[in-house]
C-alpha positions in Angstrom: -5.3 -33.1 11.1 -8.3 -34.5 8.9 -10.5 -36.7 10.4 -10.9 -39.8 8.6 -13.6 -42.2 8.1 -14.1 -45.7 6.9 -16.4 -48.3 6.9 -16.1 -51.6 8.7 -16.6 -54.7 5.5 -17.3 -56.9 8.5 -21.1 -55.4 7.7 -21.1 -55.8 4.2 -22.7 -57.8 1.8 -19.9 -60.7 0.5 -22.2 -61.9 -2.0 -21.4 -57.9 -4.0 -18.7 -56.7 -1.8 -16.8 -55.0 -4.9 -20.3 -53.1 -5.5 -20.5 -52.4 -1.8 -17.1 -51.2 -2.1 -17.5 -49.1 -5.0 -20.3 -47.5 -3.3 -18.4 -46.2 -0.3 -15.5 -44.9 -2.4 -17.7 -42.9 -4.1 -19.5 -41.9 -0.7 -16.3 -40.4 0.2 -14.8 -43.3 2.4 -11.1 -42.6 3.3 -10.0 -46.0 4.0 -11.3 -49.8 4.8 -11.7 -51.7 8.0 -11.5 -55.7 8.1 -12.3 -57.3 11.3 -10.5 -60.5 11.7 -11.5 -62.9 14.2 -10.0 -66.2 14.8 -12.8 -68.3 17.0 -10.1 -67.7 20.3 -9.5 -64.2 21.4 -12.8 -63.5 20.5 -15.9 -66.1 19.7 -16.4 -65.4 16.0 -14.6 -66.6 13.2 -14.6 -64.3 10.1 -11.9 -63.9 7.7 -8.0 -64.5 7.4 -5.3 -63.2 4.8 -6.8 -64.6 1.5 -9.9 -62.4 1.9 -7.3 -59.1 2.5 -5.5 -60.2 -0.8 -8.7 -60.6 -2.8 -10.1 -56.9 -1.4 -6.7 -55.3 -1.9 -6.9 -55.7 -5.7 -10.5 -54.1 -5.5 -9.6 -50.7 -4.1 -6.7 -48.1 -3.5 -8.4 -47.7 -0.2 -5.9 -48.0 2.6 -6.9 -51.4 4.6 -7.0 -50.7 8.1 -6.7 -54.7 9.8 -7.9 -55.1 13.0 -6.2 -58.2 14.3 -9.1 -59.6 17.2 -6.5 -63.0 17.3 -4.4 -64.8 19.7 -1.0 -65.2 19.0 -0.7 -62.3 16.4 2.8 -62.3 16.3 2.7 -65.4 14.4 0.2 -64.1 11.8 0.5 -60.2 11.5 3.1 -60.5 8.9 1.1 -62.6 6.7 -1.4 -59.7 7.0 1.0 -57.4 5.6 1.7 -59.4 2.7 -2.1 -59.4 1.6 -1.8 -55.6 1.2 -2.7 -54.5 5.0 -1.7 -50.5 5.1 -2.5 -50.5 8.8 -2.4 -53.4 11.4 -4.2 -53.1 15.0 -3.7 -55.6 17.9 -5.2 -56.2 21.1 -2.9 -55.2 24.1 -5.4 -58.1 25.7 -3.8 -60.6 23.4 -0.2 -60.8 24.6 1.3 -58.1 23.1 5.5 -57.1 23.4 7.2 -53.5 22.9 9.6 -55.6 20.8 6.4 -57.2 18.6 5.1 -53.7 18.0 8.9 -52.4 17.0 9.1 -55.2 14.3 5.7 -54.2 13.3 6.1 -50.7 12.6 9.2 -51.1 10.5 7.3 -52.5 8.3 3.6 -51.0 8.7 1.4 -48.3 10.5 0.5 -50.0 13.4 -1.8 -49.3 16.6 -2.7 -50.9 19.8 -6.4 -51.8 20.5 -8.1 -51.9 23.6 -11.5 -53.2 25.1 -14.1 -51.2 26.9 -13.2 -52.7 29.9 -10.1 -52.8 29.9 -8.0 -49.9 31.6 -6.2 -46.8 29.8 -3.4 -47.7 31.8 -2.7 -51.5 29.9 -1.7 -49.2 26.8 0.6 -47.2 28.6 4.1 -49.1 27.4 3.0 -48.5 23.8 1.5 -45.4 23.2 5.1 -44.0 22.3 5.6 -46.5 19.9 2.5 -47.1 17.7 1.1 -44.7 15.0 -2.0 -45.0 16.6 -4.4 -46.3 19.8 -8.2 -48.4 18.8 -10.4 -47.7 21.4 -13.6 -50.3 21.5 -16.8 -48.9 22.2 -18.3 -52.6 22.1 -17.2 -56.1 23.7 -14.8 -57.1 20.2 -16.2 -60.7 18.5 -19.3 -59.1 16.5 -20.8 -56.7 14.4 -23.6 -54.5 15.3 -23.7 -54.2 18.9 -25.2 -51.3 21.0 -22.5 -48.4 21.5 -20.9 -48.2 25.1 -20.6 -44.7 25.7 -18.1 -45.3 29.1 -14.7 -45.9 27.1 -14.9 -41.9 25.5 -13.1 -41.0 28.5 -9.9 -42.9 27.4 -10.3 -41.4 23.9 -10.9 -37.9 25.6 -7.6 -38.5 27.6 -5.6 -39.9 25.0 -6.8 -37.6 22.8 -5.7 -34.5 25.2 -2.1 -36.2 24.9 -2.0 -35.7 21.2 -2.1 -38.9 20.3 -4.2 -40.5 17.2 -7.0 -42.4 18.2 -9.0 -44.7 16.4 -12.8 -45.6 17.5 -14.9 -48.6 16.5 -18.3 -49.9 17.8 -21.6 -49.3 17.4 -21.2 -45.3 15.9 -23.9 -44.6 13.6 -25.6 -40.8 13.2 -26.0 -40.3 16.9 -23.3 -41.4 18.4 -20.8 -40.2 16.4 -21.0 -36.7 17.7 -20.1 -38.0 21.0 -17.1 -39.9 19.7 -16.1 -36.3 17.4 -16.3 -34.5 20.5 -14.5 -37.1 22.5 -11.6 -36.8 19.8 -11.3 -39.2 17.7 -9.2 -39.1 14.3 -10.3 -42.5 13.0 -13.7 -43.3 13.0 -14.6 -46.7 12.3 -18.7 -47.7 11.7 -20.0 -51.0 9.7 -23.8 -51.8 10.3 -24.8 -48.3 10.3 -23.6 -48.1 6.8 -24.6 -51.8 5.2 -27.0 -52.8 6.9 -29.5 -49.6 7.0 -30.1 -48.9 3.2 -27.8 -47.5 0.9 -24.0 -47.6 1.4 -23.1 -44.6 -0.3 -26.0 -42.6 1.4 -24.7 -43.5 4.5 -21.3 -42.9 3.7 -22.1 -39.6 2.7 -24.0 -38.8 5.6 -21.5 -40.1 8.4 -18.7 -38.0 6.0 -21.1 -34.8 6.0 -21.7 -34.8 10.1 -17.8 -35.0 10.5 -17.1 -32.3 8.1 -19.7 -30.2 10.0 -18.2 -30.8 13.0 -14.4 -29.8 11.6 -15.9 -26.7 10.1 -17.6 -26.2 13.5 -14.1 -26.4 15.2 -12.5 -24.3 12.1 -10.5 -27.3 11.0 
């Protein structure tokens, strides 16, 4: 199984974000992360479905949502309908086994959980999602220093076979620890658009986890 990679637009520039999105593609990006945030579950606002419609008809990308909202059984849908390929909620936010049911009929779904927040919360979902989010940084903003303590839960989760998804704070040194922990889907936003070039970076952040597969014969 490929290890994917994709920038987090939360990072980018919205005054050229088809630019910034061109440049990723052609760094190699395998799909496209959007942060929403809705001023409640978390203390940022950023963007709702409007902003997914209007990136859906810049790229083929998939669009990997990451619902940081209260209540997301009231919104997820309208997510969906802006072209989201994957969808993401927060066990922390309410969640049902019935919720993520509905979901998946109609989209790849996972279930997200905070660094401090215990493996244990995800239990009564991991059978039922395609995939887990594991934070390695408080949810609400972008660019916040990596916390290395929630690997374990990827390690474990990992060791189960399931897909795990890591966001927060990765940039050229940390993702070896989150490759090694075992991560499928690997999430990073300020170390690509906010330290020079995006499709340098993107090809950088692509290269290391190709080295690593080759490393591990994959």
């Amino acid at each position: 199984m490929s290890i994917l990679f994709g920038p987090s637009l939360l990072s980018a520039d919205f005054s050229r974000l088809e630019e910034e999105i061109r440049q990723v593609e052609r760094g190699g990006a395998d799909f496209l992360h959007l942060d929403v945030m809705d001023g409640h579950f978390v203390p940022n606002i950023t963007f709702g479905p409007m902003i997914v419609e209007a990136i859906r008809k810049l790229t083929s990308l998939p669009l990997d949502v990451h619902l940081m909202i209260a209540q997301p059984d009231r919104y997820w849908m309208q997510f969906k309908a802006a072209g989201a390929d994957w969808i993401s909620l927060h066990v922390e936010a309410g969640v049902t086994p019935e919720l993520i049911s509905e979901m998946r009929r109609e989209v790849k779904t996972g279930i997200a959980i905070n660094p401090n927040t215990p493996l244990e919360a995800v239990e009564p979902y991991i059978e039922g999602v395609d995939f887990v989010l594991v934070m390695t940084v408080n949810p609400g903003f972008g660019g916040q220093r990596f916390i290395s303590t929630p690997l374990q839960k990827v390690k474990e989760l990992s060791q189960r076979g399931v897909k795990v998804e890591v966001d927060g704070g990765i940039n050229e040194e940390t993702i070896h620890h989150v490759l090694e922990a075992g991560a499928s889907l690997i999430v990073s936003g300020s170390s690509v658009f906010k330290r020079g070039n995006p499709y340098a970076r993107t090809v950088l952040l692509k290269s290391i986890i190709q080295e690593f597969e080759a490393s591990r014969g994959g």
